[in-house]
C-alpha positions in Angstrom: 6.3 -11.1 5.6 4.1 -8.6 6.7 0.3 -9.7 7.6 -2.8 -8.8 8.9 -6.2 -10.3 9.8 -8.4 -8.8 7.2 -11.8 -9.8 8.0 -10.8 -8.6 11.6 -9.6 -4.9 9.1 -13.1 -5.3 7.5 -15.0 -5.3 10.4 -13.0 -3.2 12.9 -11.4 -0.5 11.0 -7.6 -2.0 12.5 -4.8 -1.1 10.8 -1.2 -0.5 11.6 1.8 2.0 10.9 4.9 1.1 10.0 8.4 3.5 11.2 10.0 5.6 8.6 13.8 4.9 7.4 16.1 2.9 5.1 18.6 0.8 4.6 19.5 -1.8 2.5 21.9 -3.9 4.6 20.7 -6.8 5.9 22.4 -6.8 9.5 20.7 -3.5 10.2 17.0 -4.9 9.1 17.5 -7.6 11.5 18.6 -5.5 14.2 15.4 -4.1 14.4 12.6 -4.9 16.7 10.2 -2.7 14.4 8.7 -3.1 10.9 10.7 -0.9 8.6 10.0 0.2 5.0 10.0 -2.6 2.1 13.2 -2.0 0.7 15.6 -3.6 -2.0 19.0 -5.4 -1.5 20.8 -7.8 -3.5 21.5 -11.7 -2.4 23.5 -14.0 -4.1 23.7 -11.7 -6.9 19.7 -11.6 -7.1 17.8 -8.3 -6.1 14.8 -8.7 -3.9 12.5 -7.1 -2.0 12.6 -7.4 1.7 9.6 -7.2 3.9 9.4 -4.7 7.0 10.8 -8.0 9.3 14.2 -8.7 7.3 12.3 -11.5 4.9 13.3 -11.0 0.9 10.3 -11.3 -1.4 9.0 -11.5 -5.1 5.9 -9.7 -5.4 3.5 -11.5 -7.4 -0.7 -10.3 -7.7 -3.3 -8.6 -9.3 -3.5 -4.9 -10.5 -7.0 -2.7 -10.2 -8.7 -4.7 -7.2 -10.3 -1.1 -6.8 -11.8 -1.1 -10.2 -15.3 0.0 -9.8 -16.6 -2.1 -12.4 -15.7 -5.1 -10.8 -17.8 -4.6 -8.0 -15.5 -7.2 -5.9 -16.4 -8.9 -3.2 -13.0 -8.0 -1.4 -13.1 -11.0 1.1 -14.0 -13.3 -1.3 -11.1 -11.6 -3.5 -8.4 -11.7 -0.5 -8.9 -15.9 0.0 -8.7 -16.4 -3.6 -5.4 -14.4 -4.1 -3.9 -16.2 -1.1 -5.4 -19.8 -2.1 -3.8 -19.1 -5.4 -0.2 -18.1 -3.6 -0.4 -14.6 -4.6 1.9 -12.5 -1.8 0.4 -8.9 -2.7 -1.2 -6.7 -4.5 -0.2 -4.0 -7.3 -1.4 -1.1 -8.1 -4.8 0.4 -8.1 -5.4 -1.1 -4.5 -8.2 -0.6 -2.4 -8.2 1.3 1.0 -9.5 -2.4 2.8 -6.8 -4.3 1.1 -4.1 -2.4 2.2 -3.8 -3.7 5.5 -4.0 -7.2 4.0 -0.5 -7.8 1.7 2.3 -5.2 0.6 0.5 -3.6 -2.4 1.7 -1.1 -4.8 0.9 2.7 -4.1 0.0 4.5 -7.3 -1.8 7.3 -9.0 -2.2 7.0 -13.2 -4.0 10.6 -14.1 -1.6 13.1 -11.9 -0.8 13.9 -15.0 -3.5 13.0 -18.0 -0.8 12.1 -20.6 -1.4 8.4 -20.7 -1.7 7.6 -24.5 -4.5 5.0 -24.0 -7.6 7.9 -22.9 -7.5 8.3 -26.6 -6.1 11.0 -28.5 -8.9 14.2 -27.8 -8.3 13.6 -23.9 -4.4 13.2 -23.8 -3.2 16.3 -21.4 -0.1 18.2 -20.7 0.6 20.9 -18.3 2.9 23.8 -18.4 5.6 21.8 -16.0 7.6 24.9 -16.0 4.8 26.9 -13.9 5.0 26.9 -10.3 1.7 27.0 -9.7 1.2 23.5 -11.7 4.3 22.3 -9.6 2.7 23.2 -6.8 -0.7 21.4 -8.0 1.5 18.2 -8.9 3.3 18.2 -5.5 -0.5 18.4 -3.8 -1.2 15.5 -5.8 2.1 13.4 -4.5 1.3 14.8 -0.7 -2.5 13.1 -0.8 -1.2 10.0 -2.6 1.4 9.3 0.0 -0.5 10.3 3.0 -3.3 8.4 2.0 -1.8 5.0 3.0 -0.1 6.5 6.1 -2.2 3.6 8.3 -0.7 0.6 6.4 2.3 2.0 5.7 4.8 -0.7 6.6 3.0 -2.0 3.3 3.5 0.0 0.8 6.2 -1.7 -2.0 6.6 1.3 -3.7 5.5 4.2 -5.8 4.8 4.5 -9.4 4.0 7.3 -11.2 2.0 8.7 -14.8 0.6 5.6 -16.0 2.3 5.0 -19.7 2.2 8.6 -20.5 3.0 10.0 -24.1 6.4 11.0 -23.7 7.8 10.0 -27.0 8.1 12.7 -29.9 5.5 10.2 -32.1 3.5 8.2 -29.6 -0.2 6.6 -29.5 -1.7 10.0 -28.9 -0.6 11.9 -32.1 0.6 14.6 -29.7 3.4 15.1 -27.4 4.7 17.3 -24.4 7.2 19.5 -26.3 4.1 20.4 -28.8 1.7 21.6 -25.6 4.7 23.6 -24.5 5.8 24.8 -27.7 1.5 26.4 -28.4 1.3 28.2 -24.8 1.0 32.1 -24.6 4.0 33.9 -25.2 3.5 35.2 -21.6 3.7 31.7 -20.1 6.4 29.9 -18.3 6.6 27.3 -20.4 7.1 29.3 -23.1 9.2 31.7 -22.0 11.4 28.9 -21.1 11.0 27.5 -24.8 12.0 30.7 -26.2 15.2 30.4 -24.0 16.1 27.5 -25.2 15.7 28.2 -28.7 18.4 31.3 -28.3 20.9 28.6 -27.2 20.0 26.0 -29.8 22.5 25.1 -32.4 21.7 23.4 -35.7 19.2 22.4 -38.2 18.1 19.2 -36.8 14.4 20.0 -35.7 14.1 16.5 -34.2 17.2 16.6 -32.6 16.2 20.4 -31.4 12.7 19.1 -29.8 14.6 16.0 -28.2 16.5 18.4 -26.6 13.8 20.3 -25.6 11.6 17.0 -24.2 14.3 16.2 -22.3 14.4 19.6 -20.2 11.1 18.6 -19.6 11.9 15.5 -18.2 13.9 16.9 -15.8 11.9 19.3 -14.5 8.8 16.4 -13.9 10.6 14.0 -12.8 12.4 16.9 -9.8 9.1 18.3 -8.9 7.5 14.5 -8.1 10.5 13.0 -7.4 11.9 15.6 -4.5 8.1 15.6 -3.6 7.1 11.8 -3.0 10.7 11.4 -1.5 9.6 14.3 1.1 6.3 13.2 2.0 7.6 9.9 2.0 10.9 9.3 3.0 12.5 6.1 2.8 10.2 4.6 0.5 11.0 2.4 -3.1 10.1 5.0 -5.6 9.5 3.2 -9.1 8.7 6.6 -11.1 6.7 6.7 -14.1 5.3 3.0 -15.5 6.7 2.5 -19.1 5.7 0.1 -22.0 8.0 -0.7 -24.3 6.6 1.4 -27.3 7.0 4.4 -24.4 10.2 3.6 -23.3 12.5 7.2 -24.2 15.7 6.7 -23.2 16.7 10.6 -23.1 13.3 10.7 -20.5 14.6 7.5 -18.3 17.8 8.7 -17.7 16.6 12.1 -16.1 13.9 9.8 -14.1 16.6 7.5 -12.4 18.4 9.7 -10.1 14.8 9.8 -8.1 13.8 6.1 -8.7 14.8 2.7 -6.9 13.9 0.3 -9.6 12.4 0.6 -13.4 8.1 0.3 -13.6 7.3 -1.6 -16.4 4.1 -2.8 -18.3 5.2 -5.0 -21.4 3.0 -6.3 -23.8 2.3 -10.0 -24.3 3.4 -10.9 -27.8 4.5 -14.6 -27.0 7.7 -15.7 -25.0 9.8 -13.8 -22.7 11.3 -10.8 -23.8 14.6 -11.8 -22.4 16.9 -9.4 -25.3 14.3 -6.5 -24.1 14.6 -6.7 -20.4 18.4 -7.2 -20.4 18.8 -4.2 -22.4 16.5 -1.7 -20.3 18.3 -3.4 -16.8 21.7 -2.8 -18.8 20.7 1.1 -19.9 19.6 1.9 -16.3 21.3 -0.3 -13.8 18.4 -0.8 -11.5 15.9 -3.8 -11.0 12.5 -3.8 -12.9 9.2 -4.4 -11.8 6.6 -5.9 -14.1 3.6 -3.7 -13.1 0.9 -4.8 -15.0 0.9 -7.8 -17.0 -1.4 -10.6 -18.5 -1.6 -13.6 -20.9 -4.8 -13.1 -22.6 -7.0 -15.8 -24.1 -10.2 -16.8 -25.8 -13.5 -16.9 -24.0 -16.3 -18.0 -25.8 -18.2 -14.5 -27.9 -16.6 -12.2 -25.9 -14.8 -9.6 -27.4 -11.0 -10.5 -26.0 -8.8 -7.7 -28.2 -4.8 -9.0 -27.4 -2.1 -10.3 -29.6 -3.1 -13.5 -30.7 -5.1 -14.6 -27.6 -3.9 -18.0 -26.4 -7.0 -20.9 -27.3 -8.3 -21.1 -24.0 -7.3 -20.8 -20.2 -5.1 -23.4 -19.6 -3.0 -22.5 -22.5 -2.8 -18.9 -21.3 -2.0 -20.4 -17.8 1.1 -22.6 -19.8 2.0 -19.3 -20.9 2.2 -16.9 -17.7 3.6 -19.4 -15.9 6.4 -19.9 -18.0 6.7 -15.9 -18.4 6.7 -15.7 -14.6 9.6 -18.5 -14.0 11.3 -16.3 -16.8 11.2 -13.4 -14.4 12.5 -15.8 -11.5 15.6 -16.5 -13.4 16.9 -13.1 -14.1 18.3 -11.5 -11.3 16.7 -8.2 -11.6 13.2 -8.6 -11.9 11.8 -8.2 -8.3 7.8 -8.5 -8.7 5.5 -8.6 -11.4 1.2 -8.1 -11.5 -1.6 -9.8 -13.5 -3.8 -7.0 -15.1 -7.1 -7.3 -13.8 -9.2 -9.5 -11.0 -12.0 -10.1 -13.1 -13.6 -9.6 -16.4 -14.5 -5.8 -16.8 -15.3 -3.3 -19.7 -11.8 -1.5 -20.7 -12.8 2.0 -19.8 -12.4 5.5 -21.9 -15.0 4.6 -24.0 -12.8 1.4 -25.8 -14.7 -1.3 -26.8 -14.0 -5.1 -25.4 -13.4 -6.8 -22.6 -10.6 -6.4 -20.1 -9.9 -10.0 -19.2 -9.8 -10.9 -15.6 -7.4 -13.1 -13.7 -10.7 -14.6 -11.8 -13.9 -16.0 -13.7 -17.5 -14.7 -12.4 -17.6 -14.9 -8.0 -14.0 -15.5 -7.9 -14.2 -18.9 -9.9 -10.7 -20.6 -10.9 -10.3 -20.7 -14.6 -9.6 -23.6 -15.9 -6.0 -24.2 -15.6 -4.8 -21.1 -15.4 -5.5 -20.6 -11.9 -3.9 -24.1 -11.2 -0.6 -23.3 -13.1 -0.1 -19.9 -11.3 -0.6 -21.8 -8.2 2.3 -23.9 -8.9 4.7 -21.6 -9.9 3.8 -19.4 -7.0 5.3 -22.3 -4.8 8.2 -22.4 -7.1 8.8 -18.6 -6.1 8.5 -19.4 -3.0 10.7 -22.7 -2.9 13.8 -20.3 -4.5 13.0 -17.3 -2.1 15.8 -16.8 0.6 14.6 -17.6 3.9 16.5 -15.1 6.2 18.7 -12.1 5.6 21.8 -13.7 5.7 23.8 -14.0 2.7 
């Protein structure tokens, strides 16, 4: 796999570019003499990722290593990922980290529908304006030429971060409402107006279902056609879902510009085995777990999660069992712990966000021991070479 010194990155500023292209036949990866894009192929029946050198991956790490309130020590952050077995990064990635592991390329507010900034500061736009698409194609032109140095390490994009695209969602609003209040001289509604002279029936649900899903499709072509232009060849993962987010009508006009499924799922005890099979069943591409975490008690602070597990080495019992979960389906390629270390949640929430790392990169009691091992598990089970 793909590495770099990063303490040399640190001090010196190195980094490298990887080629442009795509395939997902092994033979051809191991033709070439140069790093290609991380791409996808199937072995044994199993999808995997496969490294810029031919070598098939799970990607396992830690999401928001650029949150500001973490104030990370990145070094320090780096050796303990690796001491841990972590093999990348997910999303939310800092510019010095990219040169160190494949990482996750992302943005979460393109768009400002994500239900959790509370529901005064959810945001739509008129999709059906070209000067918005324009403004959302600017936004998909800086994100992808903003790793264009460490390229050859990029995973994949994501997309809007858990946006509000279900008719009744966490944010007591939704997209086909924004569009339905614009001024009659507006694109959006002109195009709502449109489709109201073609609707037939009663069903007012079934009528704004419609209506969300013409939506859909005109998002998911103006990011889609854009990140695949400003980045060709790369894994596109498209918008990250939860499971209470998770519109089928929205998906299926998402996939024909996405690789694999992004998803975040909630921790609410076991694997959701029924869950996963059914969303790889309804799309028919691989998921990846992009942010992720087994939350637990820690002394007074204020840990909100379903039924936090008693301490750290329960929690670590947990995700480790979660994690071998993922290794035994043969669609789940990579999935992310949510958070490096303890920070405040952000959007004015109260509590803590519960990090994967104790105060100066301390292990936490068991958990950090328990990753460890099933890291080397993933490892152990991880083909070697491209051949099948």
């Amino acid at each position: 796999m793909i590495r770099r010194n990063f303490i040399k990155t640190l001090s010196t500023g190195v980094a490298g570019a990887g080629l442009l292209g795509a395939t997902s036949s092994f033979s051809e990866i191991n033709a070439q003499t140069e790093p290609r894009p991380i791409r996808l192929s199937k072995i044994k029946g199993r999808y995997w990722l496969v490294d810029g050198d031919g070598f098939p991956f799970f990607a396992h790490g830690i999401t928001h290593s650029n949150n500001s309130s973490a104030k990370l020590d990145l070094a320090a952050f780096s050796k303990a990922c690796k001491e841990a077995g972590f093999n990348s990064y997910g999303y939310g990635c800092p510019t010095q980290l990219r040169s160190d592991m494949p990482f996750v390329e992302s943005w979460s507010h393109l768009v400002k529908s994500a239900y959790y900034r509370g529901k005064n500061n959810v945001t739509f736009v008129d999709i059906f304006d070209p000067a918005e698409q324009a403004k959302l194609e600017t936004g998909v032109k800086l994100t992808c030429y903003r790793s264009r140095n460490d390229r050859d390490n990029i995973i994949g994009h994501c997309w809007t971060d858990l946006g509000s695209w279900p008719l009744e969602n966490p944010s007591g609003t939704n997209w086909v409402e924004f569009i339905r209040n614009l001024p009659a001289d507006s694109p959006g509604q002109k195009t709502y107006q449109e489709f109201l002279s073609s609707w037939k029936g009663e069903d007012e649900k079934a009528r704004d279902q419609a209506f969300l899903r013409l939506i859909a499709r005109e998002y998911f072509r103006v990011v889609g056609e854009a990140t695949r232009k400003y980045d060709p060849g790369r894994l596109i993962f498209g918008d990250r879902f939860g499971f209470n987010t998770f519109d089928i009508d929205v998906v299926e006009e998402m996939l024909p510009y996405v690789d694999a499924i992004a998803i975040q799922p909630p921790f609410q005890g076991g694997f959701p085995k029924q869950k996963f099979n059914e969303i790889h069943r309804l799309t028919g591409k691989p998921i990846i777990l992009c942010d992720f975490a087994v939350r637990f008690k820690d002394g007074d602070k204020d840990i909100r999660s379903w039924k936090p597990a008693d301490n750290s080495v329960e929690a670590g019992i947990q995700y480790a069992e979660y994690i071998r979960a993922t290794l035994d389906t043969n669609y789940i390629i990579g999935a992310f712990w949510c958070n490096p270390i303890d920070t405040p949640k952000g959007f004015d929430k109260p509590g803590v966000k519960q990090g994967f790392f104790g105060e100066g990169m301390s292990k936490r009691p068991g958990l950090t021991d328990a990753v460890k091992e099933v890291n080397a598990y993933r490892e152990k089970i991880t083909p070697k070479t491209g051949k099948l």
